[in-house]
PAKOLGU-998926 format. One record per residue (C-alpha): residue number from 1; x, y, z. Coordinates in steps of 0.25 Angstrom, whole numbers, plus 5000, padded with zeros to 4 digits. Last residue first. Example, Ala and Ser with C-alpha at 12.3 -4.5 7.8 and 13.67 -1.06 7.14 Angstrom:
2
@num: 2, east: 5055, north: 4996, up: 5029
@num: 1, east: 5049, north: 4982, up: 5031
***
This chain:
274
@num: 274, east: 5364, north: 5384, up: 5433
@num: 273, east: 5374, north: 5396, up: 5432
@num: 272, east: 5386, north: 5387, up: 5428
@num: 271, east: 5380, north: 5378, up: 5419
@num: 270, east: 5374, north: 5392, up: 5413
@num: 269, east: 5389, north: 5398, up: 5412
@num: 268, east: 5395, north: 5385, up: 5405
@num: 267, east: 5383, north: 5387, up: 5394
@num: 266, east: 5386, north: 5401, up: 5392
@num: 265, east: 5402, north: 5398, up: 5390
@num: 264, east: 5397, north: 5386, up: 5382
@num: 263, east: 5390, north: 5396, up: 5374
@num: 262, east: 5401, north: 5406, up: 5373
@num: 261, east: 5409, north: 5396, up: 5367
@num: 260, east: 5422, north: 5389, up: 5373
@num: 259, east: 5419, north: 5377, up: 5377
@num: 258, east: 5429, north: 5366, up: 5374
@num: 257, east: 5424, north: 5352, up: 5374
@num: 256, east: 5431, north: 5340, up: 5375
@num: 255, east: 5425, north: 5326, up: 5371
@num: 254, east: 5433, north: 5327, up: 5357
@num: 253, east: 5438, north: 5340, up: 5356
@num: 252, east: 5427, north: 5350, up: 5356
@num: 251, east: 5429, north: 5366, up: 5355
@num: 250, east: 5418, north: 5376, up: 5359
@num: 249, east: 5423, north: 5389, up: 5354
@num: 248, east: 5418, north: 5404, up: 5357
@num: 247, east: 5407, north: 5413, up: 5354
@num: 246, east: 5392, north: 5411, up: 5354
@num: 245, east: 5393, north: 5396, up: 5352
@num: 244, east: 5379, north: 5398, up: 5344
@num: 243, east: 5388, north: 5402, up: 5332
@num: 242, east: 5393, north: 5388, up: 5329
@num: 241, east: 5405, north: 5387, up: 5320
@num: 240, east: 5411, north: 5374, up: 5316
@num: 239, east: 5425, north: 5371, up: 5318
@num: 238, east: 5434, north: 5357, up: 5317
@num: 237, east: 5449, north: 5359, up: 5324
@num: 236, east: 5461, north: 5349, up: 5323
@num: 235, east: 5468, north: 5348, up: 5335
@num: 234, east: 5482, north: 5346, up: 5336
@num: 233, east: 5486, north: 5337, up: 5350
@num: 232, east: 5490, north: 5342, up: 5364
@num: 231, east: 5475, north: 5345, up: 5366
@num: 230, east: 5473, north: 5360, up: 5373
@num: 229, east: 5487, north: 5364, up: 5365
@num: 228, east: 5480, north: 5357, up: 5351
@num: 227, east: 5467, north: 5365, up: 5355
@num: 226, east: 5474, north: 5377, up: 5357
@num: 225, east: 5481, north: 5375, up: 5344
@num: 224, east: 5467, north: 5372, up: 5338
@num: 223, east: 5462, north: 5384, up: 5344
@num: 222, east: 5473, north: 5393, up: 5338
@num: 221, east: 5473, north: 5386, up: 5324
@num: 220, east: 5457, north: 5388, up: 5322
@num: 219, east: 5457, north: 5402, up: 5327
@num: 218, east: 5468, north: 5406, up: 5317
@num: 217, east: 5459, north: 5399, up: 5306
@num: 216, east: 5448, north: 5409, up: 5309
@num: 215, east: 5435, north: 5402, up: 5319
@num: 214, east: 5421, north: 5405, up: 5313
@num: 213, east: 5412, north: 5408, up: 5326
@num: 212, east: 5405, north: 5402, up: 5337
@num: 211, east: 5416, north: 5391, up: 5336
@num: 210, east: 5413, north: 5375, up: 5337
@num: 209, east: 5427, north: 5368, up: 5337
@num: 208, east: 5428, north: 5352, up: 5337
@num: 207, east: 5443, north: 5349, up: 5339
@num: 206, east: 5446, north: 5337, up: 5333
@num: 205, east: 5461, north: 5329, up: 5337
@num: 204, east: 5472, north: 5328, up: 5329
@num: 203, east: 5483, north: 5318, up: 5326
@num: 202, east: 5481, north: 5320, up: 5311
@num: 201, east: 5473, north: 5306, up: 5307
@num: 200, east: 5464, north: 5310, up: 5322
@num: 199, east: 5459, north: 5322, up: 5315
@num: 198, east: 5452, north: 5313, up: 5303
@num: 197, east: 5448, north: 5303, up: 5314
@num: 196, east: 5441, north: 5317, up: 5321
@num: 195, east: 5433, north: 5321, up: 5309
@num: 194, east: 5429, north: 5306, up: 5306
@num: 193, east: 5424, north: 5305, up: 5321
@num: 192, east: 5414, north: 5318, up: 5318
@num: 191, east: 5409, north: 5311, up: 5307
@num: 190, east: 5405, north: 5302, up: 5316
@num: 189, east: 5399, north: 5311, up: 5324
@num: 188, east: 5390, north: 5317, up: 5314
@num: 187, east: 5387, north: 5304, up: 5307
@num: 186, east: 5379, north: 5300, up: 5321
@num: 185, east: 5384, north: 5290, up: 5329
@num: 184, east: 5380, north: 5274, up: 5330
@num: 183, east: 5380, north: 5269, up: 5315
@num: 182, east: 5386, north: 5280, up: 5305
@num: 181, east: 5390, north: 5270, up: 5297
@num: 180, east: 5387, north: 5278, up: 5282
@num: 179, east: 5386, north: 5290, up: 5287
@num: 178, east: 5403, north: 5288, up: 5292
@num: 177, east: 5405, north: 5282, up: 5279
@num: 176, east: 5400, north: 5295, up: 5271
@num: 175, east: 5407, north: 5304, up: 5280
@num: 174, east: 5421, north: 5298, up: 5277
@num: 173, east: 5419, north: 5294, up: 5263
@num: 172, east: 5414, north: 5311, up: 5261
@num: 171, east: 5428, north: 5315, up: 5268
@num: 170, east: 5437, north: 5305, up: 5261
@num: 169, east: 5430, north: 5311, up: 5248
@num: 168, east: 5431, north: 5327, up: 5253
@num: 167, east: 5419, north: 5334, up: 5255
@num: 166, east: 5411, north: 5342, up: 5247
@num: 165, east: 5411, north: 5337, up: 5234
@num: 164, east: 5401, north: 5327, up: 5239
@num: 163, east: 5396, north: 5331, up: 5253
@num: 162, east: 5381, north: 5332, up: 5254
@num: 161, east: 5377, north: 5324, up: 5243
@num: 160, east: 5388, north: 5314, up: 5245
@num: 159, east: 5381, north: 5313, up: 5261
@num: 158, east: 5369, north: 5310, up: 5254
@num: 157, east: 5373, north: 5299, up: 5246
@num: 156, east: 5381, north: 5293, up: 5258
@num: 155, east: 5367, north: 5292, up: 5266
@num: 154, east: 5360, north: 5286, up: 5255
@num: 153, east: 5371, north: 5276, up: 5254
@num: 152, east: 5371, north: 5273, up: 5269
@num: 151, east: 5356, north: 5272, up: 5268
@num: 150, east: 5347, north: 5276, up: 5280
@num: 149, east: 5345, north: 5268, up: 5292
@num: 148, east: 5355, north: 5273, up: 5300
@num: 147, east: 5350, north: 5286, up: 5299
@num: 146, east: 5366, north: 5296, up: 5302
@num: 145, east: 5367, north: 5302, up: 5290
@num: 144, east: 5353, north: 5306, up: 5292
@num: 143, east: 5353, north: 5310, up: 5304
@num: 142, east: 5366, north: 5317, up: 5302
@num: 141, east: 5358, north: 5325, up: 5291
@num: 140, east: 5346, north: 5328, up: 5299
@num: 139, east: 5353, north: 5332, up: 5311
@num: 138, east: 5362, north: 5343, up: 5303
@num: 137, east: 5372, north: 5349, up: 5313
@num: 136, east: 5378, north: 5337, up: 5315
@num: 135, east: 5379, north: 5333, up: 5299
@num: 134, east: 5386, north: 5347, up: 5296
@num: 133, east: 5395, north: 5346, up: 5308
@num: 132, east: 5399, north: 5333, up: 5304
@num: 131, east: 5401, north: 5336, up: 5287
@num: 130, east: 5410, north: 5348, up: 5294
@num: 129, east: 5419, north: 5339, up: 5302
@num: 128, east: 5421, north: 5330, up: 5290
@num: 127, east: 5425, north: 5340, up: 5281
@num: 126, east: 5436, north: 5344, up: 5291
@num: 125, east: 5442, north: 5332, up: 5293
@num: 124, east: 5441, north: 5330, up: 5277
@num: 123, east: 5447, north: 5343, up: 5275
@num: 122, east: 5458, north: 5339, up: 5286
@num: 121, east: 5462, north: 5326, up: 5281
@num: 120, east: 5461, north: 5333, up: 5266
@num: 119, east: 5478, north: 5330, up: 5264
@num: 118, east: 5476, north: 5321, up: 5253
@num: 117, east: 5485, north: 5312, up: 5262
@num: 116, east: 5475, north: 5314, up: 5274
@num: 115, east: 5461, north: 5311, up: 5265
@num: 114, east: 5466, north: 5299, up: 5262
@num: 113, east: 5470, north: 5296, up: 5275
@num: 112, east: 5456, north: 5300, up: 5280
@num: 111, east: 5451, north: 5289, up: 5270
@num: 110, east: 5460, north: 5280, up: 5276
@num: 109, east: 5456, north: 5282, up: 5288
@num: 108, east: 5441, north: 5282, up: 5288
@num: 107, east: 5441, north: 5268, up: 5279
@num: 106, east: 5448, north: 5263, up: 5291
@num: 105, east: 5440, north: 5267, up: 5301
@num: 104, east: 5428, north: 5261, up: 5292
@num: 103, east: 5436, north: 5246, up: 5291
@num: 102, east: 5438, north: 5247, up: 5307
@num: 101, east: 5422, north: 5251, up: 5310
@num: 100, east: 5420, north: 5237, up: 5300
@num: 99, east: 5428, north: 5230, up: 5309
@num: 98, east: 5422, north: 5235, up: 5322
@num: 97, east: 5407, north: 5231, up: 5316
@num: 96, east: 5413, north: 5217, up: 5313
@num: 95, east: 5418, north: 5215, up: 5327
@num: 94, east: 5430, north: 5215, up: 5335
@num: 93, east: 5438, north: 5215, up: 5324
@num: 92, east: 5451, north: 5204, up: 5322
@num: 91, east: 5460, north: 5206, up: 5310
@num: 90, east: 5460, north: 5203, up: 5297
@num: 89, east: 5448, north: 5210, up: 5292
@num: 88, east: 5455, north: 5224, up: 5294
@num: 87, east: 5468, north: 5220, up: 5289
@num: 86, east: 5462, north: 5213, up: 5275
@num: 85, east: 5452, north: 5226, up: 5275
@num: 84, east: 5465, north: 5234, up: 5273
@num: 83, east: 5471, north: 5227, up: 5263
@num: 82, east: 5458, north: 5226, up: 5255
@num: 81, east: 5457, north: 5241, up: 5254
@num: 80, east: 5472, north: 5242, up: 5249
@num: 79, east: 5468, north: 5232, up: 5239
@num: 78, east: 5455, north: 5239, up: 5233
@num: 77, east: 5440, north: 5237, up: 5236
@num: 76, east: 5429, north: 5232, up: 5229
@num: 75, east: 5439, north: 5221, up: 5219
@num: 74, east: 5443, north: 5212, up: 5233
@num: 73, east: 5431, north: 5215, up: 5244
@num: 72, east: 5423, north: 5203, up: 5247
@num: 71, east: 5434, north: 5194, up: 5244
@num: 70, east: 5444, north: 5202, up: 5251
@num: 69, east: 5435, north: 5204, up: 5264
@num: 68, east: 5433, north: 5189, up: 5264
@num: 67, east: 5448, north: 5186, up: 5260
@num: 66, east: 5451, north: 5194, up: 5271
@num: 65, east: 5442, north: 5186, up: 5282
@num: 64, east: 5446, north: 5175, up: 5278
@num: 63, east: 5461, north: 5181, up: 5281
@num: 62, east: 5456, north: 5184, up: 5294
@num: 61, east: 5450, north: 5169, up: 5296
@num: 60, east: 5438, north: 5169, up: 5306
@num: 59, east: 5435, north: 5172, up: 5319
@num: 58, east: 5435, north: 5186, up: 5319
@num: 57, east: 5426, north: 5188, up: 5309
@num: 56, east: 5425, north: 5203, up: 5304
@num: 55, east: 5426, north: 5200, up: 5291
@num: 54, east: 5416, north: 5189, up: 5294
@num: 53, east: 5405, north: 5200, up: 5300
@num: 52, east: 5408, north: 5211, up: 5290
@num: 51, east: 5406, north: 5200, up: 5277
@num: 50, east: 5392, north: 5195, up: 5285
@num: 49, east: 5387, north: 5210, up: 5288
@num: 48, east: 5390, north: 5216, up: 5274
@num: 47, east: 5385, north: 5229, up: 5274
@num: 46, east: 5393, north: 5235, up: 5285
@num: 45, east: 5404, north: 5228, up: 5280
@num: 44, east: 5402, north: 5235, up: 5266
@num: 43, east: 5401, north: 5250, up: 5272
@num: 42, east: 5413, north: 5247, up: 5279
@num: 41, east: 5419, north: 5242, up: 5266
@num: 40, east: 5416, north: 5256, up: 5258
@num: 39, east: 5423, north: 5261, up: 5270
@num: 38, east: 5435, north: 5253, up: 5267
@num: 37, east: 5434, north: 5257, up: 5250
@num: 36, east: 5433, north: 5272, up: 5255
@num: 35, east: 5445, north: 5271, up: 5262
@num: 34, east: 5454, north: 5264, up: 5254
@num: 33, east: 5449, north: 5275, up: 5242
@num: 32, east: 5452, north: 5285, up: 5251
@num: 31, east: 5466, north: 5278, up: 5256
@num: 30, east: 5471, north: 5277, up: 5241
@num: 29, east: 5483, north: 5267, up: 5241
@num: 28, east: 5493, north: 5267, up: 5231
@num: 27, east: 5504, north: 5268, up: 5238
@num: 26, east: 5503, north: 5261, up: 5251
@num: 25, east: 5499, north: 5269, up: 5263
@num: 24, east: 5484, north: 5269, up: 5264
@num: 23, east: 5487, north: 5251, up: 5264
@num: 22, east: 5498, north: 5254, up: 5276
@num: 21, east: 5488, north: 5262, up: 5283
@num: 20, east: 5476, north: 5255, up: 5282
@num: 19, east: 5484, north: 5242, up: 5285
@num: 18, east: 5488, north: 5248, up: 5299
@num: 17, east: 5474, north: 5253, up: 5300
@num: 16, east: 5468, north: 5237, up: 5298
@num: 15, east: 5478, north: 5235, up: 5311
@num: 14, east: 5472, north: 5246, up: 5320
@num: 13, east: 5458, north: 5242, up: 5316
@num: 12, east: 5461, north: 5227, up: 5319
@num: 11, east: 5467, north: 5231, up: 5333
@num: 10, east: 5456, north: 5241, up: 5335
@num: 9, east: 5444, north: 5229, up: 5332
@num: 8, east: 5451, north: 5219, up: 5341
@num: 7, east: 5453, north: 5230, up: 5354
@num: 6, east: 5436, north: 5233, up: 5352
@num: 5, east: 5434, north: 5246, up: 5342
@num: 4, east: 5427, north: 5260, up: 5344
@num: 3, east: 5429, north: 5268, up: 5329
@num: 2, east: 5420, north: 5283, up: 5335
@num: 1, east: 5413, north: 5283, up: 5321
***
């Protein structure tokens, strides 16, 4: 999910992130488990229209509004958890449904911290670009995922079944909170905007490279040097093959496309003719 915030919103997202990072790095602290225990409040406040409309409030007393989210939470959660919801409920969101967006980026990143300091950023990136490319190109599934009148739980319970064992933890919580508020888009492209948040932690941008044929590691570095020449930034490169290319590369990083396939050569040549 695309996070698309008011001024108010991004200023409270910006200073419940400061306290992310200084809770993730305190001794002691497990960011996997922090993150899972914010997404696991996400999923509470979508529940729970009365406690997500007054701790979002505006009006009222932030440290009300605390001692709220404390008495509600205090035993379910741990410490380092509650330290960051105090940040988040005590500033100013725009809305409720702009809070609760904030409390889920923030259960993102610090499950992808976790993932960073294991060093499994880029098997998690990479896992997550192939659960995308499976769902895309399998209408059923994404539909599935995707039914907003299905259960949540039923919806999670199937995606273990496909993927426990398989994937890594932080990988699995991703995918499973992104099916489980999937309003609005469809799971494929959101998982698609995980894949590019777990770039963005290196400074990197994702290039999206379809191939007609297998590409050998030394291919893979010398496009992605090109690319980092073309672009002034690294590039980090995600592959699938497609046969019906004919030949060639299309390449596609973030509105820009690069068509270097014998079918878009074909395609160009008809625009051309017609």
């Amino acid at each position: 999910m695309t996070l698309t915030l008011h001024a108010a919103s991004r200023e409270a997202l910006a200073s419940a992130e400061t306290r992310l990072a200084e809770v993730t790095g305190g001794a002691g602290t497990d960011p996997a488990a922090l993150g899972n225990e914010l997404l696991a409040v996400v999923d509470l406040l979508g529940r729970e229209i009365g406690l997500r409309r007054a701790v979002a409030d505006a009006s009222s007393d932030p440290r009300a509004r605390t001692r709220l989210v404390r008495a509600v939470l205090t035993g379910k959660v741990s410490e380092q958890t509650l330290r960051v919801l105090d940040a988040v409920v005590e500033a100013r969101w725009s809305s409720p449904r702009e809070l609760v967006d904030g409390v889920e980026s923030l259960g993102r990143n610090a499950l992808l911290t976790a993932a960073e300091r294991a060093g499994k950023l880029d098997a998690v990136e990479d896992q997550l670009f192939r659960i995308a490319r499976i769902v895309v190109s399998n209408p059923e599934l994404e539909q599935t995922l995707s039914d907003q009148t299905a259960s949540g739980d039923a919806k999670r319970r199937l995606l273990r079944e496909l993927l426990q064992g398989k994937v890594d933890d932080v990988t699995l919580a991703l995918v499973e909170q992104v099916v489980g508020r999937s309003a609005g888009r469809s799971v494929g492209y959101n998982l698609d905007e995980l894949v590019k948040l777990a770039a963005q932690r290196r400074e990197r941008s994702v290039a999206y490279v379809t191939s007609a044929s297998e590409l050998s590691a030394e291919q893979r570095e010398r496009l992605a040097e090109q690319l980092h020449r073309i672009y002034g930034r690294p590039i980090g490169l995600h592959v699938e093959v497609d046969r019906r290319l004919g030949g060639g590369l299309v390449v596609r990083v973030g509105d820009e496309v690069i068509d270097g396939s014998a079918a878009g050569r074909i395609a160009e040549l008809r625009r051309q003719l017609a």
